[in-house]
SETOR-127071 format. One line per 10 residues: their letters; for each residue z, x, y of N, C-alpha, C. Coordinates in steps of 0.1 Angstrom, whole numbers. Example, Ala and Ser with C-alpha at 12.3 -4.5 7.8 and 13.67 -1.06 7.14 Angstrom:
! residues 2
AS = 78,132,-57,78,123,-45,78,132,-33  71,128,-22,71,137,-11,79,129,0 .
//
This chain:
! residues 461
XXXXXXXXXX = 0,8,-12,0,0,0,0,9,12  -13,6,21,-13,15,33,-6,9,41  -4,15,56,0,7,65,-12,5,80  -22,-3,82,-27,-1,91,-20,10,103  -35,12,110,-32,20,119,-28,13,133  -26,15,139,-17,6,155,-28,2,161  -32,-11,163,-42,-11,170,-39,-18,186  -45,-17,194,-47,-27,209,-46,-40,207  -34,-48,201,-34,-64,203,-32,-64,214  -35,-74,224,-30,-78,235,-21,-83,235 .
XXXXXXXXXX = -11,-75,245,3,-87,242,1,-103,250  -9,-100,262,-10,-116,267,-15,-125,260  -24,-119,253,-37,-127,244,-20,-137,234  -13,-125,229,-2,-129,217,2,-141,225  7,-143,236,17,-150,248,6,-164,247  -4,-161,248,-14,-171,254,-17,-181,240  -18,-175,228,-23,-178,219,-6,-189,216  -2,-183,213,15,-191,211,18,-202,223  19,-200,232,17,-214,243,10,-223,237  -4,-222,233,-15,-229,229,-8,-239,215 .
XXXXXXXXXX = -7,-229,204,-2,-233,191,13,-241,192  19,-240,202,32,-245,206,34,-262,212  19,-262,222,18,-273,224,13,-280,215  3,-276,210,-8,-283,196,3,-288,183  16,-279,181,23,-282,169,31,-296,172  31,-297,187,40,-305,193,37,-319,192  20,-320,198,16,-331,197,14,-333,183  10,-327,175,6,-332,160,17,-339,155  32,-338,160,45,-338,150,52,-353,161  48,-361,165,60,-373,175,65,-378,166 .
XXXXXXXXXX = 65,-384,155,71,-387,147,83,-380,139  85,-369,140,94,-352,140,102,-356,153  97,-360,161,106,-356,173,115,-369,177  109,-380,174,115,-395,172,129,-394,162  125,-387,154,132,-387,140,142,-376,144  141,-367,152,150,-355,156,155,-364,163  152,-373,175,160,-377,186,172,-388,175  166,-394,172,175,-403,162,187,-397,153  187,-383,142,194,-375,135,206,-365,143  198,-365,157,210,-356,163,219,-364,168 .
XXXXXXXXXX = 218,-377,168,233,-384,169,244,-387,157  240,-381,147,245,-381,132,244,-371,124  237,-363,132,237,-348,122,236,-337,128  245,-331,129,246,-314,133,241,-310,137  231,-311,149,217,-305,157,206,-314,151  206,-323,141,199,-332,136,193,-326,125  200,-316,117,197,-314,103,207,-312,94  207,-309,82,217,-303,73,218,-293,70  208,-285,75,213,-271,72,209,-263,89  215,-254,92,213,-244,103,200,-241,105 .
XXXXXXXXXX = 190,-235,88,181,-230,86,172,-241,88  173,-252,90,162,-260,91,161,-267,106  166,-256,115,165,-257,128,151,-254,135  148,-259,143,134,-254,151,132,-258,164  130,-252,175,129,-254,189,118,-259,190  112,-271,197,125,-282,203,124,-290,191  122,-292,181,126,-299,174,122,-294,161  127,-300,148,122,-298,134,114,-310,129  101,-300,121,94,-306,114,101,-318,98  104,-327,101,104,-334,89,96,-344,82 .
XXXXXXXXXX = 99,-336,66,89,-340,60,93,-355,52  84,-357,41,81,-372,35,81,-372,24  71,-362,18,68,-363,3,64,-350,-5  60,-346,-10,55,-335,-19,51,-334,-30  38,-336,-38,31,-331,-46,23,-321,-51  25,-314,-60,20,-300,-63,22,-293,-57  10,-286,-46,11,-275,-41,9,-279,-25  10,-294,-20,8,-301,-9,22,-308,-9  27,-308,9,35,-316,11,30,-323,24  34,-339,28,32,-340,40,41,-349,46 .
XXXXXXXXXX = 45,-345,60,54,-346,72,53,-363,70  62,-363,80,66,-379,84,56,-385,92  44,-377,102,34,-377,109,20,-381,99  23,-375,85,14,-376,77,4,-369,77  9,-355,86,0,-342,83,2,-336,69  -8,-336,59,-8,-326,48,-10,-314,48  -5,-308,44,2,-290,42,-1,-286,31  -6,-273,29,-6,-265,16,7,-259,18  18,-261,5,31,-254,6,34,-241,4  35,-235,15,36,-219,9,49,-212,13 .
XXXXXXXXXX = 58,-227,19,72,-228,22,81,-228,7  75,-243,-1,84,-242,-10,101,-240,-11  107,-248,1,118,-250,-2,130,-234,1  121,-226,4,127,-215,6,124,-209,-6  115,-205,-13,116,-197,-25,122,-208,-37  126,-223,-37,132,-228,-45,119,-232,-56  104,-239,-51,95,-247,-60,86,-239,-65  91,-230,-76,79,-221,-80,71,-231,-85  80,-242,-93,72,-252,-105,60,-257,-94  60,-258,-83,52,-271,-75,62,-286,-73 .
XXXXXXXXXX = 58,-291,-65,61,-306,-59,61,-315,-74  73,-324,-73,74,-333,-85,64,-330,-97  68,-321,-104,59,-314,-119,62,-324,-123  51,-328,-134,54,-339,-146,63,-339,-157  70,-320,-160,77,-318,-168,94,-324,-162  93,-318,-155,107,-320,-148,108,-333,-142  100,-340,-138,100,-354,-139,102,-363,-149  98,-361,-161,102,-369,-170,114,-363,-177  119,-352,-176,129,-347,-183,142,-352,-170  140,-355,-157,149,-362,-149,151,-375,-150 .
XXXXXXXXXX = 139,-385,-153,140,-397,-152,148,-399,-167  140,-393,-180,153,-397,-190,163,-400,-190  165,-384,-184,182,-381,-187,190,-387,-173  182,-398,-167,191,-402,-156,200,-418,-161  188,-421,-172,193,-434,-179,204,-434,-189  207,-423,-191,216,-419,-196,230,-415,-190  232,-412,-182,242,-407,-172,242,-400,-163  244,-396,-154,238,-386,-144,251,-373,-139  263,-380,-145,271,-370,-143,289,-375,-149  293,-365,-159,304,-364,-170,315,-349,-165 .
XXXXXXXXXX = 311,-342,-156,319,-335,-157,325,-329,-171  318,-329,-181,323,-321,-194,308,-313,-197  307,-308,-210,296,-296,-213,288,-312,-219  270,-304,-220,262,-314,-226,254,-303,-232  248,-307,-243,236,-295,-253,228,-291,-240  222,-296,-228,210,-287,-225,218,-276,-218  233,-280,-212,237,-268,-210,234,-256,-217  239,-261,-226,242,-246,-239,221,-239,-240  212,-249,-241,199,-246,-242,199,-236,-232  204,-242,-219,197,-234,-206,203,-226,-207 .
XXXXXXXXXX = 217,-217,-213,228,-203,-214,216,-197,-220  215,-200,-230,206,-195,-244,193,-189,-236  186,-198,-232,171,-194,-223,172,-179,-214  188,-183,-207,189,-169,-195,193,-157,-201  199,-162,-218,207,-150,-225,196,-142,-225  182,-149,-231,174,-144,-238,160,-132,-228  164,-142,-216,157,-139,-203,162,-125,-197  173,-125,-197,182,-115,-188,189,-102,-197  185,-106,-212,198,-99,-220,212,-97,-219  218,-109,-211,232,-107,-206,237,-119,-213 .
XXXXXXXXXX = 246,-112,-218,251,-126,-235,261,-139,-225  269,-137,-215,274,-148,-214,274,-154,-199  273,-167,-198,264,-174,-184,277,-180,-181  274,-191,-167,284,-200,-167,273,-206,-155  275,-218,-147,267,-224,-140,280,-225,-120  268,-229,-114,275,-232,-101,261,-242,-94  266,-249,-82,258,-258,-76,248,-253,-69  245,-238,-66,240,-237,-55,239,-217,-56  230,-210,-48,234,-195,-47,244,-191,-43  247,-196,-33,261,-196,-26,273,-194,-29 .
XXXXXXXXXX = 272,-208,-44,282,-207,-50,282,-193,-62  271,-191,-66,270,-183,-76,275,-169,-74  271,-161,-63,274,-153,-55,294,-153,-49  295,-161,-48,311,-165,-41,317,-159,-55  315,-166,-67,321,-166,-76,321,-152,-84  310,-150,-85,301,-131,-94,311,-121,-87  316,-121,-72,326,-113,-64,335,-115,-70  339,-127,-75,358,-129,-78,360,-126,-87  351,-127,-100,351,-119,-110,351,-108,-113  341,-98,-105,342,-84,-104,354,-80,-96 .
XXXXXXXXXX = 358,-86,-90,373,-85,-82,386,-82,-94  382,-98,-100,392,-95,-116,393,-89,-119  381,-84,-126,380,-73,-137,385,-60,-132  381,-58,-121,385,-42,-117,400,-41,-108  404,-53,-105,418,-54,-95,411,-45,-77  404,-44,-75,401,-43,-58,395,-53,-52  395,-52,-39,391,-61,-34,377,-57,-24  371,-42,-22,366,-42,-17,349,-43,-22  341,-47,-15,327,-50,-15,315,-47,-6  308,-34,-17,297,-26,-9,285,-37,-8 .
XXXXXXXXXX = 277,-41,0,266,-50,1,251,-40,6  242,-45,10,230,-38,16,231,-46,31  231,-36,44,227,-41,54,217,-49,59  217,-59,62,202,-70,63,200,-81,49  207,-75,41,210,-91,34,218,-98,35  210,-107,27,216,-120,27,222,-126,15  232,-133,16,236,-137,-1,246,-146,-4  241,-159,11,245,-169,5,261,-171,18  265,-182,25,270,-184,33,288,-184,27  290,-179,19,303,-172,17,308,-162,25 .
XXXXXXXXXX = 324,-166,29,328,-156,38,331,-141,36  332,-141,24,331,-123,15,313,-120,19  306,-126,20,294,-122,21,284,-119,31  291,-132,43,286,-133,56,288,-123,69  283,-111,61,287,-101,71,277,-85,66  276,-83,76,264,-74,83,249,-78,78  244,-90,79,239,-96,74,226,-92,87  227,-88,98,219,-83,107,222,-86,120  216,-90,126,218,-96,138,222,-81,150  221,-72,147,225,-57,154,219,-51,155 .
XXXXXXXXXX = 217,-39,165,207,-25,161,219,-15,157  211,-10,142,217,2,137,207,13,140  200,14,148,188,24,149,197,37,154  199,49,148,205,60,154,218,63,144  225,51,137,236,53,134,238,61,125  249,66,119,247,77,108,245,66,92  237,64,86,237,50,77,250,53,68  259,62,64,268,60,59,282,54,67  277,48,81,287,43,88,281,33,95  277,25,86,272,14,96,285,4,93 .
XXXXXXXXXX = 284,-5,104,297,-11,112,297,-29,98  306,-32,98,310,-46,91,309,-53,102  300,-64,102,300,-75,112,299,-88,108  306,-99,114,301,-111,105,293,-123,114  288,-127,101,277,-133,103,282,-146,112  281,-145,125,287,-161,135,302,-164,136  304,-174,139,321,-172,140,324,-181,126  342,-180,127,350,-187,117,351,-176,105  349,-162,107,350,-158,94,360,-144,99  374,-146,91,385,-136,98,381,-123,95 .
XXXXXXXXXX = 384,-118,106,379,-101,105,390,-96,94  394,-100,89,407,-92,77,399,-97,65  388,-105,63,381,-107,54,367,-102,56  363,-98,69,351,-90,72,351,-76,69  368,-72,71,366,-56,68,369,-53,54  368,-64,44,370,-60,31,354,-61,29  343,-57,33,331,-58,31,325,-49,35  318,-38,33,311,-24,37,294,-21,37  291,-18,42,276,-21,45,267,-6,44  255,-7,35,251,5,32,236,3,33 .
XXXXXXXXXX = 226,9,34,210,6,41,201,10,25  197,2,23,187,-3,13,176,12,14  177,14,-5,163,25,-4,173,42,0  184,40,0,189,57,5,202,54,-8  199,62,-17,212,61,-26,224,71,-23  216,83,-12,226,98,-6,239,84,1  235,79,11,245,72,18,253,63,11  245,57,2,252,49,-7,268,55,-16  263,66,-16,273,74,-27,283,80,-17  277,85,-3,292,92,5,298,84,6 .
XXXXXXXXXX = 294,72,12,303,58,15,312,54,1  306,54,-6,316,51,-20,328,61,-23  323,71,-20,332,87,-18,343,81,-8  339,81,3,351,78,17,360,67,11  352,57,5,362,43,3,374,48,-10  370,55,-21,373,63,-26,385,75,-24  386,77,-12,395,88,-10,406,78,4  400,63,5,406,61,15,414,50,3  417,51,-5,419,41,-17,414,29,-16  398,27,-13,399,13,-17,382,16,-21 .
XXXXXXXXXX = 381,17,-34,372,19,-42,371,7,-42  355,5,-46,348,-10,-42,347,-16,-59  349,-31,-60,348,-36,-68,332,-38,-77  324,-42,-64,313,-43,-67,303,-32,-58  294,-32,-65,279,-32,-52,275,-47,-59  268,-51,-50,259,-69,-47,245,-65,-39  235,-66,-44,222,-60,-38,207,-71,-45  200,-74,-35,190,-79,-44,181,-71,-44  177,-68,-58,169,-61,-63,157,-55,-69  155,-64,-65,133,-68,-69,128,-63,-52 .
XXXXXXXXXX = 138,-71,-42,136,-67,-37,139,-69,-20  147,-62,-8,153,-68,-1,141,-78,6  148,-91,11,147,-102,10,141,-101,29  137,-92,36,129,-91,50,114,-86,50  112,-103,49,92,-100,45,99,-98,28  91,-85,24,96,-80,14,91,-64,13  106,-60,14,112,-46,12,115,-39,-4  106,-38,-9,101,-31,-22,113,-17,-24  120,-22,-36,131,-5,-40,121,9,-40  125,18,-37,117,30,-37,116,31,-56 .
XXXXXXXXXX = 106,41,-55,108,46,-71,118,52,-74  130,50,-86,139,54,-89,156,51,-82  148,44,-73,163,40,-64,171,30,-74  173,18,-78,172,14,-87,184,20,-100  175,27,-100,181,33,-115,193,41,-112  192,49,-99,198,54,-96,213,48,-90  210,38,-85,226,26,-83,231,21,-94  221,21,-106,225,14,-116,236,34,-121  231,43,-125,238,53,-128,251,50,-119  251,54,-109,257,56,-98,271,47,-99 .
XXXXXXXXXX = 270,35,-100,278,24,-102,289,30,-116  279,29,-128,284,33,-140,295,38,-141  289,54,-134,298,66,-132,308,61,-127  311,56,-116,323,53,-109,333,40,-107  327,36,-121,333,25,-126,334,10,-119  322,8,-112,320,-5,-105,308,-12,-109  313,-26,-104,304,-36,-113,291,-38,-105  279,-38,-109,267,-38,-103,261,-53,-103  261,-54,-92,259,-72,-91,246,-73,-86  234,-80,-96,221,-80,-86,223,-96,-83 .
XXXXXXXXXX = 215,-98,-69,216,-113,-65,202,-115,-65  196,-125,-75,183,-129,-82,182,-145,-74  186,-149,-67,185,-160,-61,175,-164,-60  169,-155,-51,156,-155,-45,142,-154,-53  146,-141,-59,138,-134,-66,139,-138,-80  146,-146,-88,148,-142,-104,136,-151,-112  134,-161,-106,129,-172,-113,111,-169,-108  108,-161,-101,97,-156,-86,91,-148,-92  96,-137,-98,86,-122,-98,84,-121,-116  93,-127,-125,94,-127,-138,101,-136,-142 .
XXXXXXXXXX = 96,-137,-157,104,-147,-169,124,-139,-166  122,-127,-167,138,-122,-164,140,-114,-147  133,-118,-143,138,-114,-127,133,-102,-126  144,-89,-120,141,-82,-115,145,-67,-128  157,-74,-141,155,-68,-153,144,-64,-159  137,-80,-160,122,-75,-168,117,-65,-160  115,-66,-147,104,-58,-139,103,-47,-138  116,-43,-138,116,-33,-134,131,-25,-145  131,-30,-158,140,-23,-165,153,-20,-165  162,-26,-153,172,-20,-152,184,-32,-154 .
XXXXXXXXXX = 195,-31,-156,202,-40,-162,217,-38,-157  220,-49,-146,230,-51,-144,242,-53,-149  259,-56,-143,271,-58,-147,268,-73,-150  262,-78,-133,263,-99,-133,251,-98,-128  246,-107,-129,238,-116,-120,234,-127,-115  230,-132,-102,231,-141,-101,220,-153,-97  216,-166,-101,205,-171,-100,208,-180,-94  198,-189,-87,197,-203,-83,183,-207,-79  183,-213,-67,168,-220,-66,161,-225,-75  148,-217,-80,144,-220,-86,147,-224,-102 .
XXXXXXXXXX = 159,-223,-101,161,-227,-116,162,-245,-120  167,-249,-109,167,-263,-113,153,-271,-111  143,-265,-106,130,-273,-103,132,-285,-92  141,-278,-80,143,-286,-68,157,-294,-68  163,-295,-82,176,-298,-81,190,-288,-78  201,-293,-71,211,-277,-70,211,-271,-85  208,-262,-82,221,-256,-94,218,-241,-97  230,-231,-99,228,-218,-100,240,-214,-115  239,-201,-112,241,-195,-124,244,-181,-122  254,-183,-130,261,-162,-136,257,-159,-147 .
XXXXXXXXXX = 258,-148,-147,251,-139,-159,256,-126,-159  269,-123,-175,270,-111,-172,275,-104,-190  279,-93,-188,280,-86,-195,293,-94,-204  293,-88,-218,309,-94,-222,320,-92,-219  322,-73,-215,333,-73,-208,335,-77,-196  324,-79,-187,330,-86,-173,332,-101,-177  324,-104,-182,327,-120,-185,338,-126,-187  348,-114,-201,358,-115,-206,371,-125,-196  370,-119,-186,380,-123,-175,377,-134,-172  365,-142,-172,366,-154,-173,372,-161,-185 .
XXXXXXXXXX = 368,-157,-194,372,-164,-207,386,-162,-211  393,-156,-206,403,-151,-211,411,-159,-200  407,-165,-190,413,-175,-179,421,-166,-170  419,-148,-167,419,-142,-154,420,-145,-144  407,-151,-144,396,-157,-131,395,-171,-137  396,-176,-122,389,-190,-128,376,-196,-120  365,-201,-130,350,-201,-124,354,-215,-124  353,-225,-116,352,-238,-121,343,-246,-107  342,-258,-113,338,-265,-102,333,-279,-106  334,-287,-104,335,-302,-111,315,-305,-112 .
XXXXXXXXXX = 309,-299,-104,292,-305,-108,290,-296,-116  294,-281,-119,287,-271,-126,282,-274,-139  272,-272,-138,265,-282,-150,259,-296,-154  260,-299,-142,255,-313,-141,244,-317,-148  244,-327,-157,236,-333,-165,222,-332,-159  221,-341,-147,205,-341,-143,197,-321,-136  211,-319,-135,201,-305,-131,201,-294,-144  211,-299,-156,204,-291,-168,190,-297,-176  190,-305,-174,177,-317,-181,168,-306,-175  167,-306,-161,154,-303,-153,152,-290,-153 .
XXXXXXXXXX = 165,-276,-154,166,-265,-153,156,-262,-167  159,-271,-179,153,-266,-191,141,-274,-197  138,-282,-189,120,-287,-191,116,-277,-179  122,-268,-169,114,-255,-166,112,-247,-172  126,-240,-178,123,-228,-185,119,-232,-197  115,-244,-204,104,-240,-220,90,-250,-216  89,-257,-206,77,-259,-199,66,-256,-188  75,-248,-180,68,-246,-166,71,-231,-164  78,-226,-163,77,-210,-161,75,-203,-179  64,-203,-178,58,-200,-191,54,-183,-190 .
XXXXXXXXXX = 54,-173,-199,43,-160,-201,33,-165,-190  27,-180,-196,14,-181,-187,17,-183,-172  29,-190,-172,29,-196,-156,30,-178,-145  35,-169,-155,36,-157,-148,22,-150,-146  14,-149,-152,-3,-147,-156,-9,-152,-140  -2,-164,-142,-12,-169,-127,-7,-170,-119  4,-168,-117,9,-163,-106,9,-146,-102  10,-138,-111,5,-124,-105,-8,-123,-101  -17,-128,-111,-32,-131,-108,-34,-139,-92  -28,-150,-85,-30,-156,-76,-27,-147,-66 .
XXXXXXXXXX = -11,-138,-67,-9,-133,-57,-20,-115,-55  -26,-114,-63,-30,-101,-62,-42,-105,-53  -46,-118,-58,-61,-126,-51,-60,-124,-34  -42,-128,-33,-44,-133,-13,-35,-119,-7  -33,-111,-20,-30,-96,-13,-42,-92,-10  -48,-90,-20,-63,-80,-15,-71,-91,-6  -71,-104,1,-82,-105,8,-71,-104,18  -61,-105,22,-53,-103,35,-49,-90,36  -55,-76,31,-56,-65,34,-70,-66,39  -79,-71,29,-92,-68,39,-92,-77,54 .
XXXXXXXXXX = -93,-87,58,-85,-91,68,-83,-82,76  -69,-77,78,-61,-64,82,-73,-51,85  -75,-48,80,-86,-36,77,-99,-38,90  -106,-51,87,-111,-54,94,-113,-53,106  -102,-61,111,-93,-64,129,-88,-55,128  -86,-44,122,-79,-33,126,-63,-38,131  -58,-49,124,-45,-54,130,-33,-45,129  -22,-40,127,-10,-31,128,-6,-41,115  1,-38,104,8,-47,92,2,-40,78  4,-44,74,4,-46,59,5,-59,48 .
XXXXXXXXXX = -2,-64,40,3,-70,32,9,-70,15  18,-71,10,27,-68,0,34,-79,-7  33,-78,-16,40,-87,-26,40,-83,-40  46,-96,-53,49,-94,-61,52,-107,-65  41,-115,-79,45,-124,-86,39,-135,-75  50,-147,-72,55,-156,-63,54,-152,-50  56,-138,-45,63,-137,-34,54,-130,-27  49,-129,-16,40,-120,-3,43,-122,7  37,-115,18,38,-119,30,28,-108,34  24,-113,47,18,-105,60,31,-94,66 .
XXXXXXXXXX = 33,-80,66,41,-75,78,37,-71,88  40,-79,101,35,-69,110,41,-58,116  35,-48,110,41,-37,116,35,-26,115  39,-15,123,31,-2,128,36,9,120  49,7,110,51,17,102,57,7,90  57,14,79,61,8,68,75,5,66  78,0,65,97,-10,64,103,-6,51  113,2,55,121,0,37,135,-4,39  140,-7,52,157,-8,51,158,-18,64  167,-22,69,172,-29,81,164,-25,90 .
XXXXXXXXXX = 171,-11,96,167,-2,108,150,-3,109  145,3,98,133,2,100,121,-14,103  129,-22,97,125,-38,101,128,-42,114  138,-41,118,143,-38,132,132,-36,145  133,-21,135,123,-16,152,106,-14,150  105,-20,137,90,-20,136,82,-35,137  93,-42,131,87,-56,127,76,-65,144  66,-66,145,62,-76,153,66,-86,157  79,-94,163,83,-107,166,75,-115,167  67,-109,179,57,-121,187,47,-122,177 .
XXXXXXXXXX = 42,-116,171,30,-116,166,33,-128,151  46,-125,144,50,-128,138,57,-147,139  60,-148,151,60,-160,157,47,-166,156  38,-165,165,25,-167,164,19,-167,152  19,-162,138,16,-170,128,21,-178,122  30,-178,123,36,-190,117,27,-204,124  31,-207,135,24,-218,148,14,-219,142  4,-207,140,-8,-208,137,-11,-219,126  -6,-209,114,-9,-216,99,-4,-232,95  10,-234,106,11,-250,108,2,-257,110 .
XXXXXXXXXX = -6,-256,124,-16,-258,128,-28,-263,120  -29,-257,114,-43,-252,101,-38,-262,88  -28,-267,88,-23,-270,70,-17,-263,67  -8,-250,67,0,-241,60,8,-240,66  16,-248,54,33,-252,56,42,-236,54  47,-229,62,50,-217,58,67,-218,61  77,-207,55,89,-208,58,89,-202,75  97,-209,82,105,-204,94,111,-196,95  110,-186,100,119,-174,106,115,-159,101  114,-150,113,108,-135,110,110,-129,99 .
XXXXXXXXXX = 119,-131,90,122,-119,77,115,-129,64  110,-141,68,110,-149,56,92,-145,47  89,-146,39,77,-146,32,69,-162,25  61,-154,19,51,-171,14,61,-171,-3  61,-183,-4,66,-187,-22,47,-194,-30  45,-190,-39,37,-196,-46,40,-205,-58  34,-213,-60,41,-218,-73,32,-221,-80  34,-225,-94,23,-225,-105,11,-237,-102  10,-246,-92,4,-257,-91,-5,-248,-77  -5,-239,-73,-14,-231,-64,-27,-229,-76 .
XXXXXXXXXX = -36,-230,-60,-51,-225,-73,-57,-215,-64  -70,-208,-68,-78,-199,-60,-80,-208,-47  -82,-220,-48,-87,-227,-33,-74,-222,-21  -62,-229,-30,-55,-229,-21,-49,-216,-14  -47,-201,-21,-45,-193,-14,-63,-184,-8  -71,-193,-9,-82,-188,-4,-79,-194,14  -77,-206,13,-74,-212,30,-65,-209,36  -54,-202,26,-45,-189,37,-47,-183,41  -61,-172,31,-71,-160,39,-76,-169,45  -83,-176,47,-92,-182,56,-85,-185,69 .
XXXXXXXXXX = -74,-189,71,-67,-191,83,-58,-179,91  -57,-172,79,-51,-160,84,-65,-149,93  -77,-153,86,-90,-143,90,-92,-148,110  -91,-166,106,-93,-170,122,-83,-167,132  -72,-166,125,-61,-160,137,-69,-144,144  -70,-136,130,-73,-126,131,-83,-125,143  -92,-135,138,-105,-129,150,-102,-138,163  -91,-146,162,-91,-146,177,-80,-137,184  -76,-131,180,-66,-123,185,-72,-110,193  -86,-107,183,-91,-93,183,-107,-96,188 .
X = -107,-108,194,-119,-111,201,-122,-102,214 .
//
C-alpha cells in the first residue's frame, strides 16, 4: 500500500464543495428534521445514542433490506454504514429472519440457559480455539466484564489500553480514547484522560495508555508500572486492527505483545467487536495467528440483535467458574438473540460468505486506488475482509499521533456529504470506515468507485 503523493487540493474548492453538499443533504432530508424537532423533546438531543448525532440534525432511517436502506424521506441508500460495523449479514437476511420469527413464538425471554446457547459457545470455541465463552448484551458490556476477570485472575487493578481506542463506554475504558494532541510526547508517557465527564479520575488513573504499532514503549511503560508496583492486569487492544479508518498491526507487532504479555505474566485481551465477525470466520486469531488470554465480541454476532461475548482461556476463565468473579447479567443469553447469533454462524458467515467478501473488498480497493492515482489525491485506500476505507492523508498512519496530524478533516467531511448525496449511506465521523456485508454485489461497490471518482474529478477540476 502506497501513500499518494501531496497533491494541490484547493482548500476553498474543499469549503465550497461542502457548503454545496451541506445544503443539498438538508433539503433532501425535512422529514429527518420534522422528526428531529419532534424527538428532541423526549430524547437526549433527539437520539439514543451520542453517536448518532449530526449537525443540525440526524438522518433517520425507516427500513433496511439487504444491502439498501431507506430514510424516513424515502431516500434509498447503498449501506456501507451498516450499523456501525454491526450488518455484515445485510438488512433483514432470510436466515435470521426465520430463525427470529420461530423462536419468538416460543418465548422471547427466560433468563435461564437454552440449547442455542450452548450451539453458539460451541461455534466460537471452534472459531477462536478458546474453550470457554460466556455472553453479554452489548460490546460494552463484553469488554467491562473481560477487565474484571483479568482483574481476578491476577489480583491488580491496573489497565494498559492503545491510545486512540475505543472499547466500548465503560468507565475503566473511557479514557485516552483521543480527543488530545500527543504529537511530541515521549510515547512511553502519554497522559490518561477521560473520555467527557462523569468518569472519576481515581478510576482514570488506573488506566495507562500506550501508541499502537511500537512494542519498545509498550514494554518500558510495563517496566515503570512494574517497579512503581502496579503491574497491569491486562493489555486490551484491538487487533486486526486499530479502529481509525483502519490502522493495520506492523509485521510482527502482534506476536510480539502476545510474547511480551506471556513473559510478564498479563492477560492479553484482544477487543474483536468491531473486527471479529468482519475480517474472518475467527477474527483477528484466524488472520493473523495469534492467540489471545480473552476476547471479546459483539456486533455482528447477533445479526442486528444485542448481544456480545467472552472468550477465553481455561485458566482465565477458571475465576469465573469457580464464582471469583461474577459475570452475570439477566438478558445474557437471551433466547431471540441466540436463535439469530446461530442461524449466522452456520448460515450466513460461511467459508463462502468470507470468499466474497475479500473478493468484494479487493474489487473497491483497487479501483479506489486507481481513482487516487489518477487525481493525484493525498490518501490511500486500505482494508481487509468487511472493512476499508478511503484515508486521506499525506503520510501513512500507524498510531494516534500520526492520524492526528496527518488525517484530512475537511476533506474527510466532505466525503462523507458527498456519498449521502449520491446514495451512500456511510458511517459518520473521521476515524470511522465502510462495513460490507455479504448481500453487497460488484454493482454495489462499483457506485462507490463511481461516486468516489466524481467527487474526485470535481475536486481536481
Amino acid at each position: 500500500m502506497a501513500v499518494q503523493a501531496p497533491s494541490q487540493v484547493d482548500r476553498e474548492r474543499i469549503r465550497e464543495l461542502t457548503e454545496r453538499e451541506e445544503r443539498t443533504l438538508n433539503e433532501r432530508t425535512p422529514m429527518s428534521r420534522a422528526l428531529y424537532e419532534r424527538a428532541r423533546t423526549s430524547l437526549a438531543g433527539g437520539v439514543a445514542s451520542s453517536y448518532q448525532l449530526r449537525e443540525p440534525w440526524p438522518i433517520y432511517l425507516d427500513r433496511g433490506e439487504g444491502a439498501r436502506v431507506w430514510d424516513v424521506d424515502g431516500n434509498e441508500l447503498l449501506d456501507f454504514h451498516n450499523g456501525f460495523g454491526s450488518m455484515t449479514q445485510g438488512h433483514a437476511h432470510p436466515a435470521i429472519t426465520r430463525a427470529v420469527e420461530s423462536r419468538i413464538r416460543l418465548g422471547t425471554h427466560f433468563a435461564a440457559p437454552t440449547e442455542d446457547a450452548v450451539a453458539v459457545a460451541e461455534h466460537l470455541q471452534r472459531r477462536w480455539g478458546l474453550p470457554k465463552w460466556r455472553y453479554t448484551n452489548s460490546g460494552t458490556e463484553a469488554t467491562m466484564d473481560a477487565v474484571r476477570i483479568a482483574r481476578g485472575l491476577t489480583g491488580r487493578d491496573t489497565i494498559v489500553k492503545i491510545f486512540g481506542s475505543y472499547h466500548g463506554h465503560n468507565d475503566a475504558l473511557m479514557v485516552s480514547t483521543g480527543g488530545t494532541e500527543v504529537a511530541g510526547m515521549p510515547p512511553d508517557e502519554l497522559p490518561s484522560i477521560g473520555y467527557g465527564a462523569g468518569l472519576p479520575p481515581a478510576v482514570v488513573e488506573l488506566t495507562v495508555a500506550v501508541p499502537f504499532n511500537d512494542i519498545d514503549a509498550m514494554e518500558r511503560r510495563i517496566e515503570r508500572l512494574e517497579s512503581e508496583g502496579r503491574a497491569p492486569a491486562c493489555v486490551i487492544m484491538e487487533a486486526a486492527m486499530m479502529n481509525l479508518g483502519i490502522i493495520p498491526p506492523e509485521p510482527g507487532y502482534l506476536e510480539a505483545v502476545r510474547e511480551l504479555t506471556k513473559r510478564r505474566g498479563i492477560v492479553l485481551l484482544f477487543d474483536e467487536v468491531k473486527t471479529g465477525f468482519t475480517i474472518a470466520a475467527g477474527g483477528a486469531t484466524e488472520r493473523f495467528g495469534v492467540q489471545p488470554d480473552l476476547v471479546t465480541l459483539a456486533k455482528s454476532l447477533g445479526g442486528g440483535l444485542p448481544s456480545g461475548a467472552i472468550g477465553g482461556s481455561d485458566e482465565v476463565m477458571r475465576v469465573v467458574e469457580d464464582g471469583r468473579v461474577y459475570q452475570v447479567g439477566t438478558f445474557n443469553g437471551n433466547p431471540l438473540s441466540m436463535a439469530a447469533a446461530r442461524a449466522n454462524l452456520e448460515e450466513v458467515l460461511t467459508p463462502a460468505a468470507y470468499e466474497h467478501l475479500d473478493r468484494l473488498n479487493d474489487r473497491i480497493l483497487g479501483a479506489c486506488t486507481r481513482v487516487i492515482e489518477e487525481h493525484s489525491l493525498p490518501g490511500y485506500a486500505i482494508g481487509i475482509a468487511a472493512k476499508g476505507c478511503v484515508t486521506f492523508a499525506s503520510e501513512r498512519i500507524v498510531d494516534y499521533a500520526s492520524f492526528k496530524a496527518n488525517q484530512d478533516a475537511e476533506l474527510t467531511d466532505l466525503a462523507w456529504l458527498y456519498s449521502m448525496n449520491r446514495g451512500i449511506f456511510m458511517t459518520p465521523g473521521r476515524e470511522e470506515e465502510w462495513t460490507l456485508s455479504v448481500a453487497h454485489d460488484d454493482e454495489a461497490v462499483d457506485r462507490y468507485v463511481n461516486v468516489f471518482a466524481e467527487l474526485a474529478a470535481e475536486l481536481t477540476a
